[in-house]
C-alpha positions as CSV (number, residue, x, y, z in Angstrom):
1,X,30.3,-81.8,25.6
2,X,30.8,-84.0,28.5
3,X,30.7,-81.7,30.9
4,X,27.7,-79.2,29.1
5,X,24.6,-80.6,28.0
6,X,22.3,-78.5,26.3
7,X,18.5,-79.8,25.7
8,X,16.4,-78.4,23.4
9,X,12.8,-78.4,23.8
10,X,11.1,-76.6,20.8
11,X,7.2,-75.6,21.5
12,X,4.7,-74.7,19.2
13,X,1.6,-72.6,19.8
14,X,0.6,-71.1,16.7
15,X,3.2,-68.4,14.9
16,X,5.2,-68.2,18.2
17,X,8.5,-70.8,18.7
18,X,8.9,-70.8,22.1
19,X,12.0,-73.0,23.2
20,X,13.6,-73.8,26.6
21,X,17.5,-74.7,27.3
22,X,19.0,-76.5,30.0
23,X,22.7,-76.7,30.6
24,X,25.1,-77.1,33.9
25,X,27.9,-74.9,34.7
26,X,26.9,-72.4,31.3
27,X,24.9,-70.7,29.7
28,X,24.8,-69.4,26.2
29,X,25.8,-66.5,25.1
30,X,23.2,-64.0,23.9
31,X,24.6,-64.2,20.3
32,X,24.7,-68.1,20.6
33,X,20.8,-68.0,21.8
34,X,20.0,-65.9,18.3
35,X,21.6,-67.7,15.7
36,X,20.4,-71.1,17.9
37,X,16.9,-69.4,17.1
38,X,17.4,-68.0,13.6
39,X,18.6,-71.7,12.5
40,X,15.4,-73.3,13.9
41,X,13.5,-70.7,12.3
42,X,15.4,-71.4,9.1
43,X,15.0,-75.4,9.0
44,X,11.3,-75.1,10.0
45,X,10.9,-72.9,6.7
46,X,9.3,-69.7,8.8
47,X,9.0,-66.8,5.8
48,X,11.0,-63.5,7.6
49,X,8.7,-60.5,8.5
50,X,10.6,-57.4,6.7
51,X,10.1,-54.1,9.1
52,X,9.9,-50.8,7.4
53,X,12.2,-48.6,7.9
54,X,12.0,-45.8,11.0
55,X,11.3,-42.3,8.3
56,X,9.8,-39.0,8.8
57,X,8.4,-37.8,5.7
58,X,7.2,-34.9,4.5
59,X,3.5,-35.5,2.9
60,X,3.2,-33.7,-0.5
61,X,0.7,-31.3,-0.3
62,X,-1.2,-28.5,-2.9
63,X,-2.7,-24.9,-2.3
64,X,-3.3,-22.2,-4.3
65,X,-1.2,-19.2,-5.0
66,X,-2.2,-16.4,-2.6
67,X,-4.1,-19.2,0.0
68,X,-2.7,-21.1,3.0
69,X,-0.6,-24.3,2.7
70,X,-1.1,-27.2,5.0
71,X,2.2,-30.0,5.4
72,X,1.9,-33.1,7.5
73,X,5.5,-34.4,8.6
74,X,5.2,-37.9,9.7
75,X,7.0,-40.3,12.2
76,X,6.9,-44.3,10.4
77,X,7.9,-45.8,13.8
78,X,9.3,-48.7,15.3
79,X,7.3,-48.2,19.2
80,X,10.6,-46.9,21.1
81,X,10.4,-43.7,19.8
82,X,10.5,-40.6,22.3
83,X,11.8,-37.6,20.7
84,X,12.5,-35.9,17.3
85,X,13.8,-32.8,16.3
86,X,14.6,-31.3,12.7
87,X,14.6,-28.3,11.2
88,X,12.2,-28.1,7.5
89,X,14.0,-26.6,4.3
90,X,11.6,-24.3,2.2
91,X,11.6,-20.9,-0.4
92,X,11.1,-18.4,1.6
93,X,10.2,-15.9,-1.4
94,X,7.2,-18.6,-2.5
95,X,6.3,-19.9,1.4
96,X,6.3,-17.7,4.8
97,X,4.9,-17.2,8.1
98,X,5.1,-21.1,9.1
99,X,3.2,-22.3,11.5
100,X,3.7,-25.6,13.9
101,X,0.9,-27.5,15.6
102,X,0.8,-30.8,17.1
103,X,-0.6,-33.4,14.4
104,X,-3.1,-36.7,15.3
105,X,-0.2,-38.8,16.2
106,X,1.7,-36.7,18.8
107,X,-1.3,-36.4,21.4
108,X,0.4,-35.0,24.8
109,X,3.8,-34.4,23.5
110,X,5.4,-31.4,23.7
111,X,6.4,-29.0,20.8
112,X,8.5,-26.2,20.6
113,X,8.6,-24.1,16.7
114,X,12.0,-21.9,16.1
115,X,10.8,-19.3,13.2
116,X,13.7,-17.6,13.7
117,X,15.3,-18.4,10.5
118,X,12.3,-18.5,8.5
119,X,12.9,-15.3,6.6
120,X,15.9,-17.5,5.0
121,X,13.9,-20.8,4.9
122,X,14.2,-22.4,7.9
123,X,11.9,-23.5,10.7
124,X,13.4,-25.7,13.5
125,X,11.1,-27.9,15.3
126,X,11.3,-30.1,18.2
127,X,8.8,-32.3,20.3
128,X,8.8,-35.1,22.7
129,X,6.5,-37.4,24.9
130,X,6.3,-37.3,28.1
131,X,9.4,-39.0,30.2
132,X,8.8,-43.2,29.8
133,X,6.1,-42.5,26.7
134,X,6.9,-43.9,22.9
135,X,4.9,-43.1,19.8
136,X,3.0,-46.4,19.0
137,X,4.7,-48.1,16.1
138,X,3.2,-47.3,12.9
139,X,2.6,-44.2,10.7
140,X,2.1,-41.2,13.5
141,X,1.4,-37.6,12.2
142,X,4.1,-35.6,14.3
143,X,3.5,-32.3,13.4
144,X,1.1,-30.1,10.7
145,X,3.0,-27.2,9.5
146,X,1.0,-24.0,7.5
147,X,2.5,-21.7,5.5
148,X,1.1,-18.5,3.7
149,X,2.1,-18.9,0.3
150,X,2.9,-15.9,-2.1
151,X,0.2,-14.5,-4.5
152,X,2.8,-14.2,-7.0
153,X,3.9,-17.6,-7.2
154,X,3.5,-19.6,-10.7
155,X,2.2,-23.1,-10.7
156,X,4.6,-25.6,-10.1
157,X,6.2,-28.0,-7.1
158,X,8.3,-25.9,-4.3
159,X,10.1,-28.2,-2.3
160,X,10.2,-29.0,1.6
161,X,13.3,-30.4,2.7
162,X,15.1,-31.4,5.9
163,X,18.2,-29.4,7.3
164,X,19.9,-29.1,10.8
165,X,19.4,-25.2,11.1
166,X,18.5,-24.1,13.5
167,X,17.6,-27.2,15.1
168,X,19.7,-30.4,14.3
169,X,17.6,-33.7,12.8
170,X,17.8,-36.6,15.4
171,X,15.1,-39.0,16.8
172,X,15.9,-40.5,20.5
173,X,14.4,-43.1,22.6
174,X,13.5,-43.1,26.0
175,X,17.5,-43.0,27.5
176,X,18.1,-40.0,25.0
177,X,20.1,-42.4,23.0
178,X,20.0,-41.0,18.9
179,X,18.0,-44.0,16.7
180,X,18.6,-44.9,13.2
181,X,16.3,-43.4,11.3
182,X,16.0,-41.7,7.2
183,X,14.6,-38.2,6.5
184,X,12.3,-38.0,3.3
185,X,11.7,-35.1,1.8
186,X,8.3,-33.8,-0.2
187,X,6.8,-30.9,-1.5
188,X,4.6,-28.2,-1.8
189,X,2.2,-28.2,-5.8
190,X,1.4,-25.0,-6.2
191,X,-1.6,-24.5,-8.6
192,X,-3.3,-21.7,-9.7
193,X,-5.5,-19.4,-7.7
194,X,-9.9,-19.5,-8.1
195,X,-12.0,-17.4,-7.0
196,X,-16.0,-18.1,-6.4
197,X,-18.3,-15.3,-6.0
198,X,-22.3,-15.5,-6.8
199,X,-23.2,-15.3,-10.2
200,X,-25.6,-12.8,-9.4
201,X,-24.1,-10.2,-6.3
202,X,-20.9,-11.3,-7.3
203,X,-20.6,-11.5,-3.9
204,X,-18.0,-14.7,-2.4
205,X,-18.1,-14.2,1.5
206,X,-20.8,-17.3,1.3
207,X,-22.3,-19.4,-1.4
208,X,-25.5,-21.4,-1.3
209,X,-26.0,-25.2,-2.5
210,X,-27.5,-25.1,-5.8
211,X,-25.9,-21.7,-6.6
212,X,-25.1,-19.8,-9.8
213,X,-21.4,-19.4,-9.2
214,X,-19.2,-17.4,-11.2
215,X,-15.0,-18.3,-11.2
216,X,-12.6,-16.2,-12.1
217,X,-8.7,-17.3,-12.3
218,X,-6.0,-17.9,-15.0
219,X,-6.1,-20.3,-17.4
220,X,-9.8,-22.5,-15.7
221,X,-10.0,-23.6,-19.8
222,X,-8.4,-23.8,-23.2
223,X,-11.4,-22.1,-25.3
224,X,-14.3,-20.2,-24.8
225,X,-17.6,-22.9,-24.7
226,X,-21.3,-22.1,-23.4
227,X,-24.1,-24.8,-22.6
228,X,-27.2,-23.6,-25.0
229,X,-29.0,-27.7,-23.1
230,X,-29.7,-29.4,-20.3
231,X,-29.2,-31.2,-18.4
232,X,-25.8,-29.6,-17.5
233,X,-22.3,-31.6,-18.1
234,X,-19.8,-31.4,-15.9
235,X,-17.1,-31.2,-18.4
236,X,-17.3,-28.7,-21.3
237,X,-14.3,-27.8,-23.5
238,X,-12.0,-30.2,-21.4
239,X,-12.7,-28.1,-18.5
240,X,-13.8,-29.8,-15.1
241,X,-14.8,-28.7,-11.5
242,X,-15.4,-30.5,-8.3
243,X,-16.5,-29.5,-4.9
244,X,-15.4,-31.1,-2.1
245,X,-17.1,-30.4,1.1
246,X,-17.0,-29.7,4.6
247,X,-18.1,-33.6,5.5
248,X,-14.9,-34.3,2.9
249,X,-17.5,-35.3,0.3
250,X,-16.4,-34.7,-3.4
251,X,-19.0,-33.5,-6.5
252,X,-18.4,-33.3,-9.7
253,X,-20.1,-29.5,-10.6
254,X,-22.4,-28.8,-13.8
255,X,-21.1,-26.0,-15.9
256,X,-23.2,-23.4,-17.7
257,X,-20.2,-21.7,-19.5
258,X,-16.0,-22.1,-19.6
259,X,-13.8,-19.3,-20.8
260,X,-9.9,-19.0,-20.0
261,X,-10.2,-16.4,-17.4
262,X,-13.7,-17.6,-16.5
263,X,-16.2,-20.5,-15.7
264,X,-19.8,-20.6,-14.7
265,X,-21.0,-23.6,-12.4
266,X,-23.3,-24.6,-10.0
267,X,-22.5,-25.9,-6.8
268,X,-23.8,-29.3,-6.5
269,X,-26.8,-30.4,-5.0
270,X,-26.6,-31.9,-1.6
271,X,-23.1,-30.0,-1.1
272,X,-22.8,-29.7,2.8
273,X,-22.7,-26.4,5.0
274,X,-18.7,-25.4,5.9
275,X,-15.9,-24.4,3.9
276,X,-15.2,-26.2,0.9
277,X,-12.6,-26.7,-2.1
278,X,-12.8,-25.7,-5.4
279,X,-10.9,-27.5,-7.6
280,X,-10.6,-26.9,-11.6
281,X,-8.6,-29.2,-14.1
282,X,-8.3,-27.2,-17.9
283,X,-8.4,-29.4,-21.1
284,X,-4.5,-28.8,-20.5
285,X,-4.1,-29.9,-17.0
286,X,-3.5,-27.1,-15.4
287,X,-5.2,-27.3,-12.1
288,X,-6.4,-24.0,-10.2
289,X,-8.0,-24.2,-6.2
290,X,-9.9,-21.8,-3.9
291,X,-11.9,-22.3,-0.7
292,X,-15.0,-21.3,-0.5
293,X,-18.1,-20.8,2.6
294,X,-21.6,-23.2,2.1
295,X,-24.5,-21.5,3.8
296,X,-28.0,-22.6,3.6
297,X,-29.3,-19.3,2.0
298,X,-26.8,-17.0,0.4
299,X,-29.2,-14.5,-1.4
300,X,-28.2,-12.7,-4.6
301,X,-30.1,-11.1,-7.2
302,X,-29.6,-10.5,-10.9
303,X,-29.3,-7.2,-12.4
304,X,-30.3,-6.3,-16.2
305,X,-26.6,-5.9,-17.2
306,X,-25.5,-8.6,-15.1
307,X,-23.3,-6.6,-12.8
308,X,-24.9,-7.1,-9.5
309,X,-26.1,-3.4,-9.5
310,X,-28.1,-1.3,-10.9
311,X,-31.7,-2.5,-12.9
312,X,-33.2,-5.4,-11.4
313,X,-33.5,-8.5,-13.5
314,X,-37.2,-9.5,-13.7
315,X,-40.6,-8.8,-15.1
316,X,-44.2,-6.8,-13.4
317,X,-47.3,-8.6,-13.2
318,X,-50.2,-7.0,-13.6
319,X,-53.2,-8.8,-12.8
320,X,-56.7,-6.7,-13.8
321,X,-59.7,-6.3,-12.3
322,X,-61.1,-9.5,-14.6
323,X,-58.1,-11.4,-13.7
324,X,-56.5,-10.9,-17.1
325,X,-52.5,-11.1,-16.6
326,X,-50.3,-8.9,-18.6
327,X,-46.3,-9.3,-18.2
328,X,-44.2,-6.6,-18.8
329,X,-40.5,-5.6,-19.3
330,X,-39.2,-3.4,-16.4
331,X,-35.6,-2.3,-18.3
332,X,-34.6,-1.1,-21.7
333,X,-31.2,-0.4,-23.3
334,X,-30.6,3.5,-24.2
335,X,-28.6,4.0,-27.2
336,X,-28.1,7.6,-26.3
337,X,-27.0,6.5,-22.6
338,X,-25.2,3.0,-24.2
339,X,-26.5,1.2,-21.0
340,X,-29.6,-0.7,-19.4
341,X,-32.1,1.5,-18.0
342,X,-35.4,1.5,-15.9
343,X,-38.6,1.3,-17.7
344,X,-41.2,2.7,-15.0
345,X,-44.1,0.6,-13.5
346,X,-47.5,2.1,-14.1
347,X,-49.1,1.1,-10.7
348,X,-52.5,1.5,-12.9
349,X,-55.9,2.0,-11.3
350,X,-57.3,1.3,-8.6
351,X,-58.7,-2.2,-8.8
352,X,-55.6,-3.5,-10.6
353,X,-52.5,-5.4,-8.6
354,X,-48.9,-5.1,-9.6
355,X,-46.5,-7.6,-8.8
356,X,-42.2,-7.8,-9.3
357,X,-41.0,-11.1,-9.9
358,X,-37.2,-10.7,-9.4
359,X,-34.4,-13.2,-10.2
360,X,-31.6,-14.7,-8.2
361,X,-29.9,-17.3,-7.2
362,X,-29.1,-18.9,-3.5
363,X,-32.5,-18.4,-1.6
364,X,-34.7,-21.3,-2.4
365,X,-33.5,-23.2,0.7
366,X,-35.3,-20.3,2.9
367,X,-36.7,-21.6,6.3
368,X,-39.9,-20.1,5.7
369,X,-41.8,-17.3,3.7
370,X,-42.3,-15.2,6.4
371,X,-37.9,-15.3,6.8
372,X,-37.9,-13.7,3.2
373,X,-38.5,-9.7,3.4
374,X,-38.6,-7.1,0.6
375,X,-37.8,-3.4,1.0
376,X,-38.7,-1.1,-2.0
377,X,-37.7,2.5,-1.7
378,X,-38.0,1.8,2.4
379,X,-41.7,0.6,1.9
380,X,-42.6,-3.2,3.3
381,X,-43.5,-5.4,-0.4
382,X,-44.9,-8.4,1.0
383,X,-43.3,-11.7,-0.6
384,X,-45.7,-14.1,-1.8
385,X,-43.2,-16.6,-3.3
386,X,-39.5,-17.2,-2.5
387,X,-38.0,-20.6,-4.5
388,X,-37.0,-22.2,-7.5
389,X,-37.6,-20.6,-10.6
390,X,-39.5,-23.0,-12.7
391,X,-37.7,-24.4,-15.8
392,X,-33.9,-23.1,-15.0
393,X,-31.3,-25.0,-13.5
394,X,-30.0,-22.5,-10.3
395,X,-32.7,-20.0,-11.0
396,X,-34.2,-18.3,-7.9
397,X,-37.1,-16.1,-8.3
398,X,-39.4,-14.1,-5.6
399,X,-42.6,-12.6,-6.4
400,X,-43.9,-9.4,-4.2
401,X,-46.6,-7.1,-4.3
402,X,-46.1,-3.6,-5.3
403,X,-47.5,-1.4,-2.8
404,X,-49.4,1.4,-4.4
405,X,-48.3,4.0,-2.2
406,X,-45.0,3.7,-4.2
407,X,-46.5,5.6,-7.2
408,X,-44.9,8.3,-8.2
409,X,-41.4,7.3,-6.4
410,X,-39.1,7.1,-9.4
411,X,-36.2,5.2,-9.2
412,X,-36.0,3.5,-5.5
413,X,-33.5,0.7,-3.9
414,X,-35.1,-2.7,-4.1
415,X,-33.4,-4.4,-0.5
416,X,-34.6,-8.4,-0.2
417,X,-33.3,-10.3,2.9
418,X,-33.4,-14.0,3.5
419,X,-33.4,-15.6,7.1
420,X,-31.9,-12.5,7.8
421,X,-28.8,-12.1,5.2
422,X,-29.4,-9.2,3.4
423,X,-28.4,-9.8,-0.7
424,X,-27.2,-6.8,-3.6
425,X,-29.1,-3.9,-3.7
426,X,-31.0,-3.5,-7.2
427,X,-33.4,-0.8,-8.6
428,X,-36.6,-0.1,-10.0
429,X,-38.6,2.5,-11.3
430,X,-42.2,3.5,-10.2
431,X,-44.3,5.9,-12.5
């Protein structure tokens, strides 16, 4: 060691060892610099740092039978990443029509989708950055694949897998040279199909907050359980629902009833404008989704047999000239027709007002009176009320005055709109 002397100067600042080497006709070898470094490390008692693996995942995901699945696949990278390509494993008689997009983590790579092969299960899929760009290390959502899955399908996981059809599964750096890295497959829960429509149109293309709802599906609950008190739970018979809204907020929902092909809730206050997921859990666990649209106003009203059509559901006023109020029935059940029919609404004399009180559900959250119209047999009834309904939880109720130059009409269309959305035609009867 005469002729080679090697000095060692070992600097501290902070977590970093920083060390210099002199020496006169060598140097070290690269290998002799590392384990020079790691035995340092080691006698200085430094803890090692372990670095996860370079993966990309599939993230499990759920949708309904008959609705759209979304899948994440997802890059856990080291920084020298530049290019990955795989092909995704699925059943095709349970998933089809994939789509690829670009996910959060892949912003201004390229992406090219093979669907070629997807009527046997296969999608290949390829993307890179741009010539001298990496993904930053960390987790990086590559790519977002959707797939239509099959009304038919039965509740259960379908898996998502990697293959090398059509294209082969690789991840390169910058140089094109193939990196280490381990595939991780997921799936797909499949859960049972809901579906939301108004309690009162039966109507589903929007619901309001503070709605009726109605749900119909497979297996929402183990019995058959209605709420006779208030306030409402939200969990009757083992049976659960939650709302979880555009703004990604998540409410529990208040039943009013729970049967196994049927559940009654209302959507919960404060439940934000968008589309939003329905999700129900039976006493058994069996879990059933569906996506449904928050407006502001979604009007519906009640019919008498609690179809959506025919009789109205609601009461007349009549006020009398001495201000005396009188409520009475406007439909009765026929025995000889076995159905709910209009009673007709004596107008009275002259001197004496008539008013319809109607019931519904998604309107109180109207921008204004004057927004809320009322068409009965194609004559204007001016609204004098448009809201809650006082003592029911969901309840809407509107109160217009009977024209009189609707005596004699018979049976006419009753047509009430709402900042301009028109709800379910109902009827009445005018003697």
């Amino acid at each position: 060691m005469a002729e080679t002397t090697i000095k060692a100067l070992i600097h501290f600042s902070r977590r970093k060892i920083v060390m210099k080497f002199e020496s006169k006709p060598q140097r070290l070898s690269a290998l002799a610099l590392l384990a020079l470094s790691c035995a340092c490390a080691s006698a200085i008692a430094f803890a090692p740092v372990a670095a996860q693996s370079r993966t990309v995942r599939v993230v499990n995901a759920t949708a309904p039978a008959g609705g759209t699945a979304r899948v994440a696949l997802e890059l856990i990278a080291q920084g020298n990443e530049n290019a990955a390509g795989f092909s995704l494993t699925f059943n095709p008689a349970l998933l089809s029509n994939p789509q690829a997009t670009l996910g959060s983590g892949a912003t201004g790579a390229s992406l090219n989708a093979n669907a070629l092969q997807a009527a046997q299960g296969r999608l290949g899929l390829a993307l890179a950055m741009s010539p001298g760009q990496v993904f930053a290390a960390g987790t990086r959502q590559l790519v977002v694949v959707s797939f239509a899955v099959a009304g038919s399908a039965a509740p259960g996981a379908t898996p998502i897998g990697f293959g090398d059809q059509p294209v082969a599964r690789d991840v390169a750096d910058l140089n094109a040279g193939s990196l280490a890295v381990v595939f991780t497959s997921g799936a797909i829960t499949i859960t049972g199909a809901v579906a939301s429509v108004s309690a009162a149109s039966f109507g589903g293309a929007e619901l309001a907050s503070e709605s009726i709802v109605a749900a119909f599906g497979a297996g929402l609950a183990t019995t058959t359980q209605i709420v006779t008190t208030v306030p409402l739970p939200t969990e009757l018979a083992g049976t659960s629902v939650k709302v979880r809204d555009s703004a990604g907020m998540e409410r529990p929902a208040p039943l009013f009833f729970v049967a196994p092909a049927q559940v009654n809730y209302l959507i919960p206050t404060g439940t934000a404008a968008g589309a939003a997921t329905v999700t129900m859990t039976s006493g058994n666990g069996a879990v059933s989704t569906g996506v449904v649209q928050i407006a502001t106003v979604a009007p519906g009203l009640f019919s008498a047999n609690a179809s959506g059509q025919g009789v109205a559901a609601g009461v007349a006023l009549r006020v009398k000239a001495d201000g005396a109020q009188v409520f009475e029935p406007i439909a009765r059940f026929d025995q000889s027709q076995n159905r709910l029919v209009a009673i007709p609404i004596d107008l009275g004399p002259e001197g004496e007002q008539v008013f319809l009180i109607l019931y519904g559900t998604g309107f109180r959250f109207n921008s204004a009176l004057p927004a809320v119209t009322c068409g009965i047999g194609g004559v204007n009834a001016e609204a004098l009320y448009a809201g809650v309904a006082p003592g029911f939880v969901g309840l809407d109720q509107t109160n217009v005055r009977l024209p009189r130059s609707l005596a004699g009409r018979g049976e006419v269309d009753v047509v009430l709109a709402v900042d301009g959305k028109a709800a379910n035609m109902v009827r009445i009867s005018v003697k």
